[in-house]
C-alpha positions in Angstrom: 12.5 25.8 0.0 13.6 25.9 3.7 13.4 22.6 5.7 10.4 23.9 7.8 8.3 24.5 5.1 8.7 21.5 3.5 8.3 19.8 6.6 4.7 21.4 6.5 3.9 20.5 3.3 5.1 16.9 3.8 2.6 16.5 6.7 -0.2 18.1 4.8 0.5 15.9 1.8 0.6 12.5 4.0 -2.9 13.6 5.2 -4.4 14.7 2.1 -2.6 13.3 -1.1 -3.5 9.4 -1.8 0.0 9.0 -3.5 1.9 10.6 -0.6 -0.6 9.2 2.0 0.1 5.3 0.9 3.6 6.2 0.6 4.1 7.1 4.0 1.5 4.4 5.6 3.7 1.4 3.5 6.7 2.6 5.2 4.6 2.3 9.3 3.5 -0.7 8.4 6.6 -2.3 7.1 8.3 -0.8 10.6 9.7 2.8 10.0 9.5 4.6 12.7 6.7 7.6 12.3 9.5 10.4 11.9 11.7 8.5 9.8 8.7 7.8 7.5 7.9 11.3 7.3 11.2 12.2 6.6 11.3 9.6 3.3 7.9 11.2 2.5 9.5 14.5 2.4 12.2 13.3 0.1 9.6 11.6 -1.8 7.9 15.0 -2.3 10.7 17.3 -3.3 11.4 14.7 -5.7 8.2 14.9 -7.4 8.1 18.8 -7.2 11.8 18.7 -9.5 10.7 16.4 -11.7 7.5 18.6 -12.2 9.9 21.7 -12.4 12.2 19.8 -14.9 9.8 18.7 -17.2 7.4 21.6 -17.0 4.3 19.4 -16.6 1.0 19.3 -14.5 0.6 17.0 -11.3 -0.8 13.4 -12.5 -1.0 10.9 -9.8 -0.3 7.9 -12.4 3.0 9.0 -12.6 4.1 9.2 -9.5 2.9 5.7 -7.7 3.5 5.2 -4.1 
């Protein structure tokens, strides 16, 4: 996955995804800086796309709190 695209993703996600979207608004309100906070988010993401890879499982949002 090229940088680009996951950039994409990320900022579709923090719009879209509750877990991803309270992830990233935690992080502005604590004092991150927007691009910083979208940059953790990303990380955040491709973390949770391994672990679903690895484990060969479905997306549940319990598992993966923000």
């Amino acid at each position: 996955m090229c940088r680009s695209t996951l950039y994409m993703a990320t900022l579709t996600a923090v719009r879209h995804n509750p877990v991803l979207r309270a992830y990233y608004q935690r992080l502005n309100v604590v004092g991150n800086r927007k691009k910083v906070a979208l940059v953790a988010a990303m990380r955040k993401l491709l973390t949770i796309i391994n672990a679903l890879a690895k484990h060969s499982v479905n997306w549940n949002p319990r598992l993966h709190i923000a």
